[in-house]
TIZABA-168423 format. One record per atom (N, C-alpha, C): residue in one letter; x, y, z. Coordinates in steps of 0.2 Angstrom, whole numbers, plus 2048, in hexadecimal, padded with zeros to 3 digits. Example, Ala and Ser with C-alpha at 12.3 -4.5 7.8 and 13.67 -1.06 7.14 Angstrom:
2
A8427E4827;A83E7EA827;A8427F0827;S8407F5823;S8447FB824;S840800827;
END
This chain:
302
XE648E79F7;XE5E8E89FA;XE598EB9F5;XE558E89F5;XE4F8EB9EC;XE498EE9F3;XE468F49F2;XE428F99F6;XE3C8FB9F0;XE368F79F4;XE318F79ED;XE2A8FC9F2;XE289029EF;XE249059F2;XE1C9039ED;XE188FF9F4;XE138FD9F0;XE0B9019F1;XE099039ED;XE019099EC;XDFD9049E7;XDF79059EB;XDF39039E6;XDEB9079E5;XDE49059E2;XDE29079E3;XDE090F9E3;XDE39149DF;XDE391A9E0;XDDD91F9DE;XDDA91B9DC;XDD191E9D9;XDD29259D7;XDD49259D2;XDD392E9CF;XDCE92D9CF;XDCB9349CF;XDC29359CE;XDBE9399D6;XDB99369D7;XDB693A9DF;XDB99349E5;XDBC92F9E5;XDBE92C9E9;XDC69319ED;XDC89329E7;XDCF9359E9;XDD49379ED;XDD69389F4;XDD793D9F9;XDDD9409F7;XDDD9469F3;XDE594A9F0;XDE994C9F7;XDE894D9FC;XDEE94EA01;XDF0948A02;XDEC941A02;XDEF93BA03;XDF493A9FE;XDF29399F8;XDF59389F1;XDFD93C9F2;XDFD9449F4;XE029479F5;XE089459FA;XE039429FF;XE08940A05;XE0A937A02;XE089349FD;XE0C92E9FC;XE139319F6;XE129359F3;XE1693A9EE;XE1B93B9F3;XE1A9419F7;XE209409FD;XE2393CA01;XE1F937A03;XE2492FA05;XE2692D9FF;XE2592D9F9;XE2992B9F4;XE2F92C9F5;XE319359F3;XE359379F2;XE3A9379F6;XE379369FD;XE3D935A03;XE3E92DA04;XE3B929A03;XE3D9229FF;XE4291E9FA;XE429259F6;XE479229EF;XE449189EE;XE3F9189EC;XE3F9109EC;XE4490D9E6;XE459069E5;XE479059E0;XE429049DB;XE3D9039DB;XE369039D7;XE319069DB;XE299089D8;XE249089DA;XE209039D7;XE1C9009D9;XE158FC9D6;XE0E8FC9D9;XE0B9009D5;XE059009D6;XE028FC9D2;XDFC8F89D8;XDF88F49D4;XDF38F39D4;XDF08FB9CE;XDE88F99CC;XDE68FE9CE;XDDE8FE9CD;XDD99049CE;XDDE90B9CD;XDDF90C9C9;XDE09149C7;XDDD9189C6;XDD69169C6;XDCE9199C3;XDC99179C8;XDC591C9C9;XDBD9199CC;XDB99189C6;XDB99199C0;XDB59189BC;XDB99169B4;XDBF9179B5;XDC19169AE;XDBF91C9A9;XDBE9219AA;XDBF9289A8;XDC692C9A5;XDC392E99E;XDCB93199C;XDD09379A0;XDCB93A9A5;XDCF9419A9;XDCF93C9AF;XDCD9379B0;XDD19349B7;XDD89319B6;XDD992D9AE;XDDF92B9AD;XDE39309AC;XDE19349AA;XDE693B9A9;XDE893C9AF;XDE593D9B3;XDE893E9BC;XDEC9389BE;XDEB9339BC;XDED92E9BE;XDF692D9BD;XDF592E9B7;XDFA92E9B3;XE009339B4;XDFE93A9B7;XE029419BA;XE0393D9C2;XE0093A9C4;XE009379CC;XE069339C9;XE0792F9C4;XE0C92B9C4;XE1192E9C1;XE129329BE;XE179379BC;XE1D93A9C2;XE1793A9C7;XE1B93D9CC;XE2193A9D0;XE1E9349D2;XE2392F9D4;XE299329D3;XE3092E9D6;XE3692F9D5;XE3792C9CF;XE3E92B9CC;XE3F92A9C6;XE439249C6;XE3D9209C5;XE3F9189C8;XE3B9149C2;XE3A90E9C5;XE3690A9C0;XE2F9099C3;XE2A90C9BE;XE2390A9C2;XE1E9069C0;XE1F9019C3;XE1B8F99C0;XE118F99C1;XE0F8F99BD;XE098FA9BC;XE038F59B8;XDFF8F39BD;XDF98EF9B9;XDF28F29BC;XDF08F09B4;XDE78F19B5;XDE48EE9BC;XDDE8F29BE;XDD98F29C1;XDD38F29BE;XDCE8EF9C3;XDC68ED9C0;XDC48F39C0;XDC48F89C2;XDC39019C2;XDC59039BC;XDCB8FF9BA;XDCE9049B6;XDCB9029AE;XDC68FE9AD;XDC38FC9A9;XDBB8FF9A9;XDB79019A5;XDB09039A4;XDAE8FE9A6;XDA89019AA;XDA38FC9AC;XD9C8FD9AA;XD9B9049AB;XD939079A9;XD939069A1;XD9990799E;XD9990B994;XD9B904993;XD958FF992;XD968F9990;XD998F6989;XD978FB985;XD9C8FA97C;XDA38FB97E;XDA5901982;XDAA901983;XDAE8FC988;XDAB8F998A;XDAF8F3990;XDAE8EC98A;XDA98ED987;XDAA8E6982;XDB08E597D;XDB08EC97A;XDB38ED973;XDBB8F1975;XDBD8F397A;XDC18F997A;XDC38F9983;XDC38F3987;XDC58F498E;XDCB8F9990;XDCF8F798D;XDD68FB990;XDD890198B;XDD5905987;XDD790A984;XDDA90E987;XDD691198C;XDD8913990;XDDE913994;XDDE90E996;XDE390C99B;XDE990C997;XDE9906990;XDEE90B98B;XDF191098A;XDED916988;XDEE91B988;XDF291F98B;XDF191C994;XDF392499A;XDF791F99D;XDF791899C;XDF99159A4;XDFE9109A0;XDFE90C99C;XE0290699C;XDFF903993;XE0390398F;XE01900989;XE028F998B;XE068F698B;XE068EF98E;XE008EC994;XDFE8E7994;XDF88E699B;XDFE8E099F;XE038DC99B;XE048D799E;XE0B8D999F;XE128DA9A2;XE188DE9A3;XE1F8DA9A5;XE218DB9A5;XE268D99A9;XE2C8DE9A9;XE2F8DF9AE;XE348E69B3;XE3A8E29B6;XE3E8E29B3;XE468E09B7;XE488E89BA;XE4A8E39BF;XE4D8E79C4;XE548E49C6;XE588E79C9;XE618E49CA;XE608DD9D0;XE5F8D69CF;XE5F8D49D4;XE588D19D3;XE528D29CF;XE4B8D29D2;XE468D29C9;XE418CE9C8;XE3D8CE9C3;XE388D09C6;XE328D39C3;XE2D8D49C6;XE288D39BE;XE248CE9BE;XE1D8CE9BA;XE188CF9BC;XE168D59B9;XE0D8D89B8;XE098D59B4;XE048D29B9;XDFE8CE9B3;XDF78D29B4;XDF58D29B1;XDED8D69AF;XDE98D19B3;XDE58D49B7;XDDF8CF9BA;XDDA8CF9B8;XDD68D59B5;XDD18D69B5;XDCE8D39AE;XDC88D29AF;XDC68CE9A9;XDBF8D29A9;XDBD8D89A5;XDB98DB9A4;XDB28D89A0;XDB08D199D;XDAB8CF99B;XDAA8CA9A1;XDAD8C79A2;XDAB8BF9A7;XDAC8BF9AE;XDB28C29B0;XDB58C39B9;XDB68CC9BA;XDB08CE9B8;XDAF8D69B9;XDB48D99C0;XDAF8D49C6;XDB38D99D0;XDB88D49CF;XDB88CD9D0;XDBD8C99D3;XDC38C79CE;XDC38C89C8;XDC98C79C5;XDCB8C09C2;XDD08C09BF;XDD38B89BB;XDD88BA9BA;XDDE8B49BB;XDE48B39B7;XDE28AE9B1;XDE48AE9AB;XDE48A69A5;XDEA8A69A7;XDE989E9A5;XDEF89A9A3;XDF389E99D;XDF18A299B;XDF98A2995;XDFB8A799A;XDF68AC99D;XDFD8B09A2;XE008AE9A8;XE028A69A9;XE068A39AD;XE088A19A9;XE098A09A0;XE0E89C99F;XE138A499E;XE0F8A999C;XE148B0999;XE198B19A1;XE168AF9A8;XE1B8B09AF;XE1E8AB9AD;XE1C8A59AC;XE2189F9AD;XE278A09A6;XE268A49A1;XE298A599D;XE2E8AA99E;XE2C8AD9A0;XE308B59A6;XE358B39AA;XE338AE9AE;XE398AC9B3;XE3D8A69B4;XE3A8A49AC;XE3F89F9AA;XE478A09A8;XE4989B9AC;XE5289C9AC;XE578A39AF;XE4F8A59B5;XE548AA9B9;XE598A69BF;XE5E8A99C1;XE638A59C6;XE5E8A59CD;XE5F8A29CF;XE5989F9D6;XE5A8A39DB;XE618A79DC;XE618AD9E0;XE5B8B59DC;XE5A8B79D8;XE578B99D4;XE4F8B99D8;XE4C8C19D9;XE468C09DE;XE428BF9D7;XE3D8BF9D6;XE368BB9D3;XE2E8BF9D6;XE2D8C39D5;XE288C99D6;XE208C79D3;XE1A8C79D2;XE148C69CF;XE118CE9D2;XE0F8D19CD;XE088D79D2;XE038D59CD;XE008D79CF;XDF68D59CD;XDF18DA9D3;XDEC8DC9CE;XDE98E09CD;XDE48DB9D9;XDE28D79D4;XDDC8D39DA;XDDE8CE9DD;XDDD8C99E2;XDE18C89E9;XDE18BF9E4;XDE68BE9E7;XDE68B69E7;XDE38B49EF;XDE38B69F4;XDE58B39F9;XDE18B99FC;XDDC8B8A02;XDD58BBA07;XDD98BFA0B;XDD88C2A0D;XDDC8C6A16;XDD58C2A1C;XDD78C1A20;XDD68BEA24;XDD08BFA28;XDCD8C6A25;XDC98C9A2B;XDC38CDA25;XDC48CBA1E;XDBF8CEA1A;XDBE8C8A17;XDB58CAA19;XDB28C3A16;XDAF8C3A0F;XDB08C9A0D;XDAF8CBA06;XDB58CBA00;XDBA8C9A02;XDC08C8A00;XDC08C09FB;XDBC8C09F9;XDBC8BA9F4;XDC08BA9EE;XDC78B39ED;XDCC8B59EA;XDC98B59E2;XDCE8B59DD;XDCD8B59D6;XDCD8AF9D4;XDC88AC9CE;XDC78A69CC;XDD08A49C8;XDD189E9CC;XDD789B9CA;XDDC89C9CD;XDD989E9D5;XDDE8A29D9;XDE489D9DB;XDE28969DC;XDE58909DE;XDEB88D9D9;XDE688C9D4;XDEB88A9CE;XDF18909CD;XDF08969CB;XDF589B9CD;XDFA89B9D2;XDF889A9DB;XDFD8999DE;XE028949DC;XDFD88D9DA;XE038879DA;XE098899D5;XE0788B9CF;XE0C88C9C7;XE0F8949CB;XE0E8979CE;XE1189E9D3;XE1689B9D6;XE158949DA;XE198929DD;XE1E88E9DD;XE1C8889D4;XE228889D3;XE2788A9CE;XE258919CD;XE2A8979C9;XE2E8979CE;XE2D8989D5;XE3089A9DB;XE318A19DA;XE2C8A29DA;XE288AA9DB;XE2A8AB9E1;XE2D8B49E4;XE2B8B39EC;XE288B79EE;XE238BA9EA;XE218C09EE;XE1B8C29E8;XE138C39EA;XE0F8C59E7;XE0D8CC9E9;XE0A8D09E5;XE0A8D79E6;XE018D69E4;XDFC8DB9E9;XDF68DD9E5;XDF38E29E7;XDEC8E39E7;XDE78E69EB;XDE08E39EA;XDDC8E99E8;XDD68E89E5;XDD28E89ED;XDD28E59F3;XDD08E49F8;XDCD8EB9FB;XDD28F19FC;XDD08F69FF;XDD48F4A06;XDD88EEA07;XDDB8EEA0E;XDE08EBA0D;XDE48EAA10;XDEC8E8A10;XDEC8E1A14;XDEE8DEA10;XDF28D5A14;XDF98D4A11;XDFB8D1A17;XE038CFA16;XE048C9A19;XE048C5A16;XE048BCA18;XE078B9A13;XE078B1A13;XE0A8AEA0F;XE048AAA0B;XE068A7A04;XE008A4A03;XDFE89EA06;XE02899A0B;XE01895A0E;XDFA897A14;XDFC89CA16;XDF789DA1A;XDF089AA18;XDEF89CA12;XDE9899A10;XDE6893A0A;XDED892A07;XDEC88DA03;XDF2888A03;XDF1881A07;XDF987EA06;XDFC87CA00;XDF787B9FA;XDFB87E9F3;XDFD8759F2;XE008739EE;XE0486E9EA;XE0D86D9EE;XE0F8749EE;XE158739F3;XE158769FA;XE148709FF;XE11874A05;XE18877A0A;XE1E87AA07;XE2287BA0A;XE26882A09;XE23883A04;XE258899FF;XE2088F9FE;XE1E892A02;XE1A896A00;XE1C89E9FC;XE168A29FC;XE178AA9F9;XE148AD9FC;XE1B8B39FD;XE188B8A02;XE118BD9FD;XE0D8BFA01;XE098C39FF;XE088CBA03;XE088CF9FB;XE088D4A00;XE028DA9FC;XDFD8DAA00;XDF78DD9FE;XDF88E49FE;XDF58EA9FC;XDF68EF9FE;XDEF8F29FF;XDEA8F6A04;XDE78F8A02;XDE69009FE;XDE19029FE;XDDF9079FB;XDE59109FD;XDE89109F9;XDEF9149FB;XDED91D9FA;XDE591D9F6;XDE49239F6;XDDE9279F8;XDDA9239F5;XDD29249F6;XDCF9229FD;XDC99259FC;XDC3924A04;XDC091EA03;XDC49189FF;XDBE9119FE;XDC190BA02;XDC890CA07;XDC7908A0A;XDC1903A0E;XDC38FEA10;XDBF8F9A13;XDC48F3A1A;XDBD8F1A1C;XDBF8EDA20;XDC38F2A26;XDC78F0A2B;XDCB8F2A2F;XDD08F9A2F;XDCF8FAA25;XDD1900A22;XDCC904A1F;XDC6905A23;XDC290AA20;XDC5910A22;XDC3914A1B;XDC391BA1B;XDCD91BA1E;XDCE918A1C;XDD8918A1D;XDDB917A17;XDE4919A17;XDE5919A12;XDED916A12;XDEE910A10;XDF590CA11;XDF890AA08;XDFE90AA0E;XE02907A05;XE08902A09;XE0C8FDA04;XE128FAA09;XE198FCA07;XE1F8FCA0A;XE258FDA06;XE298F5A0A;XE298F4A02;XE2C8EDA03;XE328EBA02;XE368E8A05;XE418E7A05;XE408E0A05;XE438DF9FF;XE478D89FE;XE4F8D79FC;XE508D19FF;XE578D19FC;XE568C89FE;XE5D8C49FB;XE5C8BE9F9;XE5A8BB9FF;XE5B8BCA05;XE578B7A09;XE508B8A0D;XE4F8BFA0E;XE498C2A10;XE458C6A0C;XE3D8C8A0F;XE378CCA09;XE368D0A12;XE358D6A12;XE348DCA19;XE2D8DFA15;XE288DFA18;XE248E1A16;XE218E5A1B;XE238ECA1C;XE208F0A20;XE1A8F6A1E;XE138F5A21;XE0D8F6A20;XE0C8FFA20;XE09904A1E;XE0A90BA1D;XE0390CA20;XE01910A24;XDFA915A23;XDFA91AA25;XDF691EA21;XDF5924A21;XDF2928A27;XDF592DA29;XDF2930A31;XDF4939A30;XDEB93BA30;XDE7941A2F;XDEC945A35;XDEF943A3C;XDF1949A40;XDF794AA3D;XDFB944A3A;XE04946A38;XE04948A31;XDFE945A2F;XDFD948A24;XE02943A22;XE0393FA24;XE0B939A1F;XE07934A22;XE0D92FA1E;XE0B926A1F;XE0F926A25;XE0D920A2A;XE1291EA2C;XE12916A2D;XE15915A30;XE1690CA30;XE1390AA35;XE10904A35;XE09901A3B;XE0D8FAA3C;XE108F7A38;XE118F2A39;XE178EEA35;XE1B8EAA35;XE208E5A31;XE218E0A31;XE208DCA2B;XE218D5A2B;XE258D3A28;XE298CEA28;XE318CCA26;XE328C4A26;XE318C2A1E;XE308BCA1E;XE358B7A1B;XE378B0A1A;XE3D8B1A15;XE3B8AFA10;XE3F8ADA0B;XE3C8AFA04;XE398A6A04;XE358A49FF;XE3289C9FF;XE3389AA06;XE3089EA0A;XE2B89BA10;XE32897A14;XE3A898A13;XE3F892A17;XE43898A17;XE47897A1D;XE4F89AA1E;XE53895A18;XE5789AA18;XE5D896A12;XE5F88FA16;XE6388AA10;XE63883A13;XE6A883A17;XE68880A1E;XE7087FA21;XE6E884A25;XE69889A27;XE6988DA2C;XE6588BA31;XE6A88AA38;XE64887A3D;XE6188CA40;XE5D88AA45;XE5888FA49;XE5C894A49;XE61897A4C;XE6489CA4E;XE668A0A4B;XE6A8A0A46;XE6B8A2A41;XE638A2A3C;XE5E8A0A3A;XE588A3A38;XE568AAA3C;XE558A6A43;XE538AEA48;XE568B4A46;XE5F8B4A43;XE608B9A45;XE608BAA3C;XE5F8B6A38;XE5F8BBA33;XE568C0A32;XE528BDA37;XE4A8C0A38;XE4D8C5A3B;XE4E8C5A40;XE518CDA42;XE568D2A40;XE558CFA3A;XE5A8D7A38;XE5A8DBA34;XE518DCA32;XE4F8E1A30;XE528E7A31;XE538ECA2C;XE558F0A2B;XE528F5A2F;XE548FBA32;XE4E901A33;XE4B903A30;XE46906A32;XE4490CA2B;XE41911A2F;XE44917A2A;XE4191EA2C;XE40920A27;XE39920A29;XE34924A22;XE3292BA21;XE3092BA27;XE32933A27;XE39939A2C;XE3C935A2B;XE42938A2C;XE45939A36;XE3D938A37;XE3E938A3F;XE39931A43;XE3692BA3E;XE37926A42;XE3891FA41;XE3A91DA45;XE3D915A42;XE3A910A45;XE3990AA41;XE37904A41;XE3B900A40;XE3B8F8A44;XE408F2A41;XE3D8ECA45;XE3C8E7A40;XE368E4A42;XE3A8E0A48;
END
Protein backbone atom coordinates (compact mmCIF):
# COMPACT_ATOMS: atom_id res chain seq x y z
CA UNK A 1 0.00 0.00 0.00
CA UNK A 2 1.79 3.49 -1.30
CA UNK A 3 -0.04 6.50 1.11
CA UNK A 4 0.47 9.69 -0.73
CA UNK A 5 -0.33 12.89 1.23
CA UNK A 6 -1.41 15.52 -1.33
CA UNK A 7 -1.24 19.87 -0.39
CA UNK A 8 -1.32 22.15 -2.76
CA UNK A 9 -1.47 25.65 -3.21
CA UNK A 10 0.11 27.05 -0.15
CA UNK A 11 0.53 30.74 -0.97
CA UNK A 12 3.59 32.04 1.32
CA UNK A 13 2.95 35.63 1.42
CA UNK A 14 -0.56 37.63 2.91
CA UNK A 15 -2.59 34.76 1.56
CA UNK A 16 -1.20 32.35 4.14
CA UNK A 17 -3.07 30.89 7.12
CA UNK A 18 0.07 29.70 9.64
CA UNK A 19 -2.24 27.67 12.08
CA UNK A 20 -3.58 25.93 8.98
CA UNK A 21 -0.07 25.35 7.56
CA UNK A 22 0.68 24.02 11.24
CA UNK A 23 -2.14 21.76 11.51
CA UNK A 24 -1.33 20.13 7.80
CA UNK A 25 2.45 19.70 9.59
CA UNK A 26 0.65 17.68 12.36
CA UNK A 27 -1.52 15.34 10.22
CA UNK A 28 1.58 14.86 8.33
CA UNK A 29 3.49 13.58 11.15
CA UNK A 30 0.69 11.50 12.49
CA UNK A 31 0.30 10.13 8.76
CA UNK A 32 3.88 8.84 8.24
CA UNK A 33 2.94 9.15 4.24
CA UNK A 34 5.00 7.25 1.94
CA UNK A 35 5.50 10.59 -0.08
CA UNK A 36 4.19 14.09 0.06
CA UNK A 37 3.18 16.07 -3.30
CA UNK A 38 2.69 19.20 -3.48
CA UNK A 39 1.58 20.71 -6.56
CA UNK A 40 2.27 24.43 -7.22
CA UNK A 41 1.70 27.80 -5.83
CA UNK A 42 4.18 27.93 -3.17
CA UNK A 43 4.11 31.78 -3.63
CA UNK A 44 1.49 34.56 -3.89
CA UNK A 45 3.90 36.54 -5.87
CA UNK A 46 7.05 34.71 -6.35
CA UNK A 47 9.07 36.66 -3.94
CA UNK A 48 12.43 35.54 -2.35
CA UNK A 49 11.18 35.52 1.67
CA UNK A 50 8.14 33.69 0.43
CA UNK A 51 10.15 30.86 -1.15
CA UNK A 52 12.19 31.02 1.80
CA UNK A 53 9.09 30.19 3.88
CA UNK A 54 8.15 28.06 1.54
CA UNK A 55 11.00 25.99 1.45
CA UNK A 56 11.06 25.73 5.70
CA UNK A 57 7.32 24.59 5.25
CA UNK A 58 8.75 21.88 3.12
CA UNK A 59 11.40 21.11 5.44
CA UNK A 60 9.08 20.10 7.83
CA UNK A 61 7.38 17.32 6.48
CA UNK A 62 8.24 13.95 7.52
CA UNK A 63 11.43 12.35 6.09
CA UNK A 64 9.88 11.08 3.15
CA UNK A 65 10.19 11.92 -0.47
CA UNK A 66 8.50 15.28 -1.48
CA UNK A 67 7.48 15.63 -4.99
CA UNK A 68 7.16 19.14 -6.12
CA UNK A 69 6.13 21.10 -9.33
CA UNK A 70 6.00 24.78 -10.19
CA UNK A 71 2.93 26.90 -10.07
CA UNK A 72 1.71 30.19 -12.07
CA UNK A 73 2.24 32.11 -8.63
CA UNK A 74 5.32 30.82 -8.32
CA UNK A 75 6.57 32.67 -11.34
CA UNK A 76 6.81 36.74 -11.42
CA UNK A 77 4.21 38.24 -12.92
CA UNK A 78 4.36 42.05 -12.20
CA UNK A 79 8.81 42.13 -12.70
CA UNK A 80 8.28 41.45 -16.33
CA UNK A 81 12.45 41.27 -17.20
CA UNK A 82 12.37 38.86 -14.67
CA UNK A 83 9.45 36.55 -15.90
CA UNK A 84 11.03 37.00 -19.61
CA UNK A 85 14.73 36.45 -18.79
CA UNK A 86 14.93 34.40 -15.46
CA UNK A 87 11.28 32.75 -14.60
CA UNK A 88 12.22 29.93 -12.08
CA UNK A 89 15.40 31.50 -10.39
CA UNK A 90 13.68 31.46 -7.78
CA UNK A 91 12.02 28.51 -7.62
CA UNK A 92 15.46 27.01 -8.40
CA UNK A 93 17.07 28.29 -5.71
CA UNK A 94 14.55 27.49 -2.54
CA UNK A 95 12.17 24.75 -4.12
CA UNK A 96 13.31 22.35 -6.77
CA UNK A 97 16.42 22.76 -9.43
CA UNK A 98 14.79 20.45 -11.70
CA UNK A 99 11.18 21.85 -13.19
CA UNK A 100 10.52 18.41 -14.88
CA UNK A 101 11.15 15.10 -12.05
CA UNK A 102 10.62 11.90 -11.84
CA UNK A 103 10.23 10.02 -7.99
CA UNK A 104 10.25 6.14 -7.71
CA UNK A 105 8.68 4.84 -5.05
CA UNK A 106 8.59 0.90 -4.04
CA UNK A 107 5.75 -0.45 -6.21
CA UNK A 108 4.97 3.17 -7.92
CA UNK A 109 6.64 6.11 -10.46
CA UNK A 110 5.38 9.39 -10.04
CA UNK A 111 6.36 12.22 -13.00
CA UNK A 112 6.24 16.01 -12.25
CA UNK A 113 5.65 18.13 -15.18
CA UNK A 114 6.00 21.87 -15.06
CA UNK A 115 2.67 23.45 -16.34
CA UNK A 116 3.14 26.80 -16.22
CA UNK A 117 4.18 28.67 -19.27
CA UNK A 118 5.11 32.15 -18.08
CA UNK A 119 5.31 34.09 -21.64
CA UNK A 120 2.12 32.49 -23.60
CA UNK A 121 -0.27 30.37 -20.98
CA UNK A 122 0.30 32.83 -18.06
CA UNK A 123 -3.37 31.41 -15.62
CA UNK A 124 -4.24 28.34 -17.60
CA UNK A 125 -1.12 26.57 -18.18
CA UNK A 126 0.40 24.07 -20.99
CA UNK A 127 1.87 20.70 -21.29
CA UNK A 128 4.48 20.38 -24.86
CA UNK A 129 4.74 17.47 -26.57
CA UNK A 130 8.35 16.82 -25.63
CA UNK A 131 7.11 16.67 -21.89
CA UNK A 132 4.98 13.68 -22.82
CA UNK A 133 7.58 12.25 -24.68
CA UNK A 134 10.02 12.70 -21.23
CA UNK A 135 6.40 10.74 -19.17
CA UNK A 136 6.25 8.42 -21.97
CA UNK A 137 9.95 7.89 -21.65
CA UNK A 138 9.63 7.60 -17.82
CA UNK A 139 7.30 4.86 -17.88
CA UNK A 140 8.66 3.01 -20.41
CA UNK A 141 9.18 -0.70 -19.76
CA UNK A 142 7.71 -0.51 -16.27
CA UNK A 143 5.87 -4.00 -15.29
CA UNK A 144 2.09 -3.25 -15.80
CA UNK A 145 1.64 -4.06 -12.03
CA UNK A 146 3.79 -0.83 -11.36
CA UNK A 147 1.36 2.43 -10.45
CA UNK A 148 2.22 5.25 -12.99
CA UNK A 149 1.57 8.77 -11.20
CA UNK A 150 1.47 12.44 -13.35
CA UNK A 151 1.21 15.82 -10.92
CA UNK A 152 0.80 19.03 -12.64
CA UNK A 153 0.66 22.31 -11.47
CA UNK A 154 -3.05 23.25 -13.53
CA UNK A 155 -6.16 20.86 -14.01
CA UNK A 156 -6.62 18.64 -17.12
CA UNK A 157 -9.98 18.06 -16.29
CA UNK A 158 -13.05 21.02 -14.92
CA UNK A 159 -14.91 20.11 -11.34
CA UNK A 160 -18.17 19.94 -12.17
CA UNK A 161 -19.66 22.92 -10.46
CA UNK A 162 -16.89 25.75 -11.38
CA UNK A 163 -17.48 27.53 -14.41
CA UNK A 164 -14.20 29.25 -14.26
CA UNK A 165 -12.37 26.09 -14.29
CA UNK A 166 -11.10 26.18 -17.90
CA UNK A 167 -8.63 23.33 -18.48
CA UNK A 168 -5.04 23.92 -19.88
CA UNK A 169 -4.34 24.09 -23.69
CA UNK A 170 -3.71 20.58 -24.85
CA UNK A 171 -5.70 19.15 -22.15
CA UNK A 172 -7.13 16.46 -24.61
CA UNK A 173 -4.12 15.47 -26.49
CA UNK A 174 -2.50 14.92 -22.92
CA UNK A 175 -5.10 12.72 -21.53
CA UNK A 176 -5.14 10.31 -24.68
CA UNK A 177 -0.86 9.93 -24.68
CA UNK A 178 -1.74 9.85 -20.31
CA UNK A 179 -3.76 7.06 -21.19
CA UNK A 180 -1.89 5.13 -23.16
CA UNK A 181 1.26 5.27 -20.79
CA UNK A 182 -1.54 3.53 -18.65
CA UNK A 183 -1.04 6.21 -16.21
CA UNK A 184 -3.46 5.68 -13.30
CA UNK A 185 -3.74 8.50 -11.41
CA UNK A 186 -3.27 12.44 -12.03
CA UNK A 187 -2.44 14.72 -9.20
CA UNK A 188 -2.90 18.80 -9.37
CA UNK A 189 -4.40 21.96 -8.21
CA UNK A 190 -4.39 25.49 -9.26
CA UNK A 191 -8.34 25.65 -9.00
CA UNK A 192 -8.52 26.60 -5.23
CA UNK A 193 -11.21 23.44 -4.94
CA UNK A 194 -10.89 19.95 -4.99
CA UNK A 195 -12.28 17.32 -7.62
CA UNK A 196 -11.91 13.72 -7.48
CA UNK A 197 -13.27 11.92 -10.67
CA UNK A 198 -12.18 10.18 -13.44
CA UNK A 199 -11.04 11.60 -16.71
CA UNK A 200 -14.00 9.95 -18.53
CA UNK A 201 -16.18 11.90 -16.89
CA UNK A 202 -15.46 14.61 -19.10
CA UNK A 203 -13.58 13.64 -21.94
CA UNK A 204 -14.17 9.94 -23.68
CA UNK A 205 -10.69 10.23 -24.91
CA UNK A 206 -9.39 7.86 -27.82
CA UNK A 207 -9.69 4.77 -25.31
CA UNK A 208 -13.18 4.79 -24.05
CA UNK A 209 -12.59 2.10 -21.42
CA UNK A 210 -9.72 2.93 -19.65
CA UNK A 211 -9.88 6.00 -17.90
CA UNK A 212 -7.48 8.22 -15.09
CA UNK A 213 -8.36 8.75 -11.93
CA UNK A 214 -8.13 12.48 -10.98
CA UNK A 215 -7.43 13.85 -7.94
CA UNK A 216 -7.48 17.71 -7.52
CA UNK A 217 -6.65 19.26 -4.42
CA UNK A 218 -7.60 22.57 -3.33
CA UNK A 219 -5.99 25.29 -1.75
CA UNK A 220 -4.44 23.43 1.47
CA UNK A 221 -3.30 26.74 3.16
CA UNK A 222 -4.37 30.07 2.27
CA UNK A 223 -7.68 32.27 2.53
CA UNK A 224 -8.07 31.97 -1.69
CA UNK A 225 -10.17 29.13 -1.79
CA UNK A 226 -13.04 29.14 -4.34
CA UNK A 227 -16.20 27.85 -5.52
CA UNK A 228 -18.00 25.46 -2.81
CA UNK A 229 -14.40 25.95 -0.95
CA UNK A 230 -14.36 29.56 -0.21
CA UNK A 231 -12.36 30.78 2.59
CA UNK A 232 -11.70 26.61 3.35
CA UNK A 233 -8.95 24.77 3.48
CA UNK A 234 -8.52 20.95 2.10
CA UNK A 235 -5.71 18.59 0.99
CA UNK A 236 -6.30 14.65 -0.04
CA UNK A 237 -4.50 11.43 1.39
CA UNK A 238 -4.41 8.98 -1.29
CA UNK A 239 -3.83 4.83 -1.02
CA UNK A 240 -3.06 2.86 -3.89
CA UNK A 241 -2.09 -0.57 -4.14
CA UNK A 242 -2.40 -2.74 -7.47
CA UNK A 243 -5.92 -2.91 -7.91
CA UNK A 244 -7.47 0.15 -6.22
CA UNK A 245 -6.60 4.43 -5.98
CA UNK A 246 -8.77 5.56 -2.22
CA UNK A 247 -8.95 8.94 -2.51
CA UNK A 248 -10.24 10.52 0.76
CA UNK A 249 -11.02 14.31 0.69
CA UNK A 250 -9.53 16.50 4.03
CA UNK A 251 -11.00 19.94 5.32
CA UNK A 252 -10.08 22.00 7.45
CA UNK A 253 -12.49 23.07 10.68
CA UNK A 254 -11.88 26.33 12.87
CA UNK A 255 -13.76 24.57 16.09
CA UNK A 256 -11.36 21.16 16.00
CA UNK A 257 -8.17 23.24 14.48
CA UNK A 258 -7.16 19.83 12.36
CA UNK A 259 -8.32 18.43 9.02
CA UNK A 260 -10.65 15.95 8.95
CA UNK A 261 -12.18 13.74 6.21
CA UNK A 262 -15.53 15.04 4.43
CA UNK A 263 -15.49 12.33 2.01
CA UNK A 264 -14.01 9.08 0.09
CA UNK A 265 -13.76 7.86 -3.17
CA UNK A 266 -12.35 4.38 -4.23
CA UNK A 267 -11.71 3.69 -7.72
CA UNK A 268 -10.12 0.90 -9.63
CA UNK A 269 -7.02 1.55 -11.19
CA UNK A 270 -7.80 2.03 -15.48
CA UNK A 271 -11.46 2.57 -14.82
CA UNK A 272 -11.97 -1.81 -14.75
CA UNK A 273 -11.77 -4.45 -11.91
CA UNK A 274 -9.12 -6.95 -12.62
CA UNK A 275 -9.97 -9.49 -15.63
CA UNK A 276 -11.94 -12.48 -14.56
CA UNK A 277 -13.52 -10.66 -11.64
CA UNK A 278 -17.26 -10.88 -11.77
CA UNK A 279 -19.87 -8.49 -10.09
CA UNK A 280 -19.25 -9.86 -6.75
CA UNK A 281 -16.21 -10.30 -6.33
CA UNK A 282 -15.61 -6.31 -7.97
CA UNK A 283 -18.07 -5.27 -5.02
CA UNK A 284 -16.26 -6.68 -2.46
CA UNK A 285 -12.99 -5.59 -3.57
CA UNK A 286 -14.70 -1.59 -3.55
CA UNK A 287 -15.46 -2.24 -0.13
CA UNK A 288 -12.50 -2.85 1.33
CA UNK A 289 -11.20 0.29 2.02
CA UNK A 290 -9.14 0.47 4.57
CA UNK A 291 -10.04 2.66 7.71
CA UNK A 292 -8.40 5.54 8.52
CA UNK A 293 -7.83 7.48 11.55
CA UNK A 294 -6.40 10.70 11.12
CA UNK A 295 -6.68 11.96 14.09
CA UNK A 296 -6.40 9.25 16.34
CA UNK A 297 -10.08 9.23 17.43
CA UNK A 298 -11.92 9.07 14.12
CA UNK A 299 -12.63 6.64 11.46
CA UNK A 300 -13.71 6.59 8.09
CA UNK A 301 -14.28 3.62 5.38
CA UNK A 302 -15.85 4.25 2.32
Amino acid sequence: MITLLHVSDVHFGPPYHPEVGDAVQRFAARLMPTAVVASGDFTQRAREEQFRDARAFLDRFPPVPVVVTPGNHDVPLYRVAERVLSPYALYRRYISEALDTVTDLQGARIVALNSTAPLRHTVNGHIGRDQLEYARAAFAGMPDEALRIVVAHHHFAPPPDFEGGDVMGGAKRALDAFTAMKVDLIMGGHLHRAYIGNSLDVYAGEDREHGIVIAQSGTSTSRRGRAREVEKNTFNVVRLDRQTIQVTHHMYFEDVGDFVPTSSHRFFRRGRPPLGADTAAAEAILAGAPNERPNGDLRLSS
